[in-house]
C-alpha positions as CSV (number, residue, x, y, z in Angstrom):
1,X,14.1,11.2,21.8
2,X,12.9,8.1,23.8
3,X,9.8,8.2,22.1
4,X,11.6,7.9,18.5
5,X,13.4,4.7,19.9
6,X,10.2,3.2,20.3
7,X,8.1,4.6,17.4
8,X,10.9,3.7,14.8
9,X,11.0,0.3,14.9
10,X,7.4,-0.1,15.4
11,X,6.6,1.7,12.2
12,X,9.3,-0.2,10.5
13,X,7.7,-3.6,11.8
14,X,4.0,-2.6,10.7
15,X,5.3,-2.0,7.2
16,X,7.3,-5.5,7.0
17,X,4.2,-7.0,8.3
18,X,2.3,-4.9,5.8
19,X,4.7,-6.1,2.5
20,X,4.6,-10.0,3.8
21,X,0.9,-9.7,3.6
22,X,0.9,-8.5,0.2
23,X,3.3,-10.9,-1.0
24,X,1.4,-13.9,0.5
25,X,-1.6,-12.3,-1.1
26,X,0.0,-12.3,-4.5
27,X,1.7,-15.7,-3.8
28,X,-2.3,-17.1,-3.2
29,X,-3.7,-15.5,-6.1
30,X,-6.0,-13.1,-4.5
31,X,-5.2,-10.4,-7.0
32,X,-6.2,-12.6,-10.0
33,X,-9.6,-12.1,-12.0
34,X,-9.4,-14.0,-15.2
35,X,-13.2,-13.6,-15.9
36,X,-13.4,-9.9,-14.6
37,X,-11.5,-8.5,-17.8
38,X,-13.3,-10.5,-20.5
39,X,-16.6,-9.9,-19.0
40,X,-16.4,-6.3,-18.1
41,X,-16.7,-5.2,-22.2
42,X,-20.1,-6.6,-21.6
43,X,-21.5,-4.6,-19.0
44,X,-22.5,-1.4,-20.3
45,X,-22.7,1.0,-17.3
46,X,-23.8,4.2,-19.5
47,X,-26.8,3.1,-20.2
48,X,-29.8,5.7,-20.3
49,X,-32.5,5.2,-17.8
Protein backbone atom coordinates (compact mmCIF):
# COMPACT_ATOMS: atom_id res chain seq x y z
CA UNK A 1 0.00 0.00 0.00
CA UNK A 2 3.07 2.30 0.70
CA UNK A 3 4.29 1.56 -2.48
CA UNK A 4 0.98 2.91 -4.25
CA UNK A 5 1.48 6.24 -2.22
CA UNK A 6 4.54 6.72 -3.92
CA UNK A 7 3.98 5.27 -7.40
CA UNK A 8 0.70 7.29 -7.91
CA UNK A 9 1.76 10.49 -7.83
CA UNK A 10 4.91 9.72 -9.66
CA UNK A 11 2.99 8.32 -12.55
CA UNK A 12 0.59 11.21 -12.44
CA UNK A 13 3.64 13.71 -12.55
CA UNK A 14 5.48 11.92 -15.56
CA UNK A 15 2.24 12.23 -17.54
CA UNK A 16 1.81 16.13 -16.71
CA UNK A 17 5.30 16.47 -17.62
CA UNK A 18 4.59 14.37 -20.68
CA UNK A 19 1.30 16.65 -21.87
CA UNK A 20 3.36 20.14 -21.18
CA UNK A 21 5.91 18.81 -23.45
CA UNK A 22 3.51 18.20 -26.10
CA UNK A 23 1.81 21.35 -25.78
CA UNK A 24 5.06 23.40 -25.91
CA UNK A 25 5.88 21.32 -28.91
CA UNK A 26 2.68 22.25 -30.65
CA UNK A 27 2.93 25.89 -29.21
CA UNK A 28 6.67 25.97 -31.22
CA UNK A 29 5.50 24.53 -34.26
CA UNK A 30 7.40 21.36 -34.22
CA UNK A 31 4.44 19.38 -35.67
CA UNK A 32 4.17 21.65 -38.81
CA UNK A 33 5.41 20.54 -42.35
CA UNK A 34 3.97 22.89 -44.87
CA UNK A 35 6.21 21.53 -47.72
CA UNK A 36 5.98 17.69 -46.66
CA UNK A 37 2.25 17.48 -48.00
CA UNK A 38 2.62 19.22 -51.23
CA UNK A 39 5.82 17.51 -52.02
CA UNK A 40 5.01 14.03 -51.01
CA UNK A 41 2.54 13.53 -54.40
CA UNK A 42 5.84 13.83 -56.09
CA UNK A 43 7.68 11.12 -54.73
CA UNK A 44 6.70 7.99 -56.25
CA UNK A 45 7.85 5.16 -53.81
CA UNK A 46 6.31 2.17 -56.04
CA UNK A 47 8.47 2.46 -58.46
CA UNK A 48 9.84 -0.85 -60.20
CA UNK A 49 13.50 -1.48 -59.95
Amino acid sequence: MTALLFLIPVALGMGLIGLAAFFWSMKTGQFDDPQGSAERILHDEDRPL
